[in-house]
C-alpha positions, -999 to +999 in steps of 0.1 A: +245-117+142+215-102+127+208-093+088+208-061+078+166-063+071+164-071+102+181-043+119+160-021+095+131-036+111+140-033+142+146+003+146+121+016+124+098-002+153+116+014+180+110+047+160+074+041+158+076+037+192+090+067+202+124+052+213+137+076+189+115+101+195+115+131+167+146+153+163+167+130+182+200+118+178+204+079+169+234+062+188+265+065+168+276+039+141+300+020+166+278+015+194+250+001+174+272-021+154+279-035+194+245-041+202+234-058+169+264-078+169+274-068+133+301-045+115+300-011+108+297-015+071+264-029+074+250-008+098+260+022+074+240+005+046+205+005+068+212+041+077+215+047+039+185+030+035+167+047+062+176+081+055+162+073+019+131+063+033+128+093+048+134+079+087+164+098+094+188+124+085+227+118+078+255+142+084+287+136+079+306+128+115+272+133+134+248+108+143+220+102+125+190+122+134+153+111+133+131+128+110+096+138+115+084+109+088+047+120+079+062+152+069+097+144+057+092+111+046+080+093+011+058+064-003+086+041+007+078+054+043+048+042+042+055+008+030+081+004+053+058+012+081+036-014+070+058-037+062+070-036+100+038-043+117+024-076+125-012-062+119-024-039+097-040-004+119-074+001+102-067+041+095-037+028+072-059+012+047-082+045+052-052+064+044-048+043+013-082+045+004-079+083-003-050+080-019-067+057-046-094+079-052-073+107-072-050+080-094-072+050-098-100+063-124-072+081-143-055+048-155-090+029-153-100+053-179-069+053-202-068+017-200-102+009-215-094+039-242-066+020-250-072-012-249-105-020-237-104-063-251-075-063-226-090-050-198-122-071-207-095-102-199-083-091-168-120-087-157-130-118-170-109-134-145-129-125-119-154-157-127-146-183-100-135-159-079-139-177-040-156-150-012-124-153+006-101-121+016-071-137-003-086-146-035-099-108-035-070-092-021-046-114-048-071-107-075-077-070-069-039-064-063-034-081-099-063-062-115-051-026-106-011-034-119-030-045-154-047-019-157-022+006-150+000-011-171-024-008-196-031+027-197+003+030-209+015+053-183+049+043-166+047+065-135+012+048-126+028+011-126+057+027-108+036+043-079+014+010-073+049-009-077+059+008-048+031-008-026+040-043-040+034-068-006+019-036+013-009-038-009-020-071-003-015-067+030-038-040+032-063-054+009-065-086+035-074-064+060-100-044+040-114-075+021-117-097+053-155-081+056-178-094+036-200-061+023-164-049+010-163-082-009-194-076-023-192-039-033-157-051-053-179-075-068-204-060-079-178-031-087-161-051-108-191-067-131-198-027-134-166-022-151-167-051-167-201-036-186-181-001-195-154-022-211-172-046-229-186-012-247-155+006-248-167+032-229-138+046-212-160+078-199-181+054-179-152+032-169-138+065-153-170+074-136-178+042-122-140+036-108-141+073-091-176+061-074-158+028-063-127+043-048-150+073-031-179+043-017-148+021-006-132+052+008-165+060+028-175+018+038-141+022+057-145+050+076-177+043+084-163+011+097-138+034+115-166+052+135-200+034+133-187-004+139-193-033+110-224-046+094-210-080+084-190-105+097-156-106+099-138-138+086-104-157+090-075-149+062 
């Protein structure tokens, strides 16, 4: 008998796939409660929380049918999709890349405004930091939820809370070259000058330039190859 996350899992892999290919019909409730071995109860609840997700469509006596998910589906799409793969494809984390650049230097900006002393702490924790993907990915995921928290904006915390686990995931991937380590870096001691000053104008203008050089380091990782050396997580 398999747990309901792990049916979840499961099909959202076989709809990535194309076992399920768009438009299709899913196998009815029954049947599928016979091949995973489990009640129909709880093979209800993961079509709930697929058709939340955006994965499929429910209709009352029909079987479920599979939605086109880049259009139809939502953020939790996205980290499901993520959350399913054993290895990160490089154009997601250049799909999140973009994102960043339109929300990031809004709550960078309002956060030093606000509270600059504060964001001066969560920068300050940056000293010791170890050139390793995981010390930057854990450290970069726990920057940006300060700072959004900081700029006193709930839907900002709520979007990046959406990402919790994805993020990290994603910022493995991306930090596990060393010249995006060092553009953080040195991206981070930049900031760290705007906020020591309380300038939340330059805070803005320096986190838009990050997010854009970030944006443009990975795709030109995507089509030119990598200058720098790849490590081990």
């Amino acid at each position: 008998m398999r747990s309901s996350k792990e049916i979840e899992k499961n099909l959202i892999i076989k709809i990535l796939q194309g076992e399920y290919p768009v438009n299709s019909s899913m196998q009815p409730e029954r049947e599928l409660a016979a091949v995973f071995h489990v009640g129909r109860p709880t093979i209800r609840e993961v079509l709930q929380k697929l058709s939340r997700s955006g994965w499929l469509t429910l209709r009352k006596g029909m079987p479920a049918t599979i939605n086109d998910f880049w259009k139809q589906g939502n953020v939790h799409t996205i980290v499901d999709i993520i959350q399913s793969l054993d290895e990160i494809p490089d154009e997601f984390v250049l799909y999140f890349l973009e994102f960043r650049i339109g929300i990031t230097a809004q709550y960078v900006k309002e956060a030093v405004r606000k509270h600059h002393p504060k964001v001066v702490g969560l920068l300050s924790q940056m000293d010791g930091l170890q050139d390793k993907a995981k010390d930057y990915a854990e450290y970069d995921w726990k920057l940006q939820k300060g700072l959004a928290d900081l700029a006193e904006n709930p839907i900002f915390l709520l979007t990046l809370n959406s990402f919790d686990g994805a993020y990290t995931k994603m910022a493995m991937r991306y930090f596990s070259y060393s010249f995006c380590r060092e553009a953080s870096s040195n991206y981070y001691k930049k900031l760290m000058a705007a906020a020591l000053k309380g300038d939340y104008k330059q805070a803005e203008d320096i986190s838009r330039s990050m997010m854009g050089k970030s944006y443009a380091l990975w795709k030109s990782h995507l089509s030119l190859g990598v200058q720098g050396e790849k490590e081990n997580y």
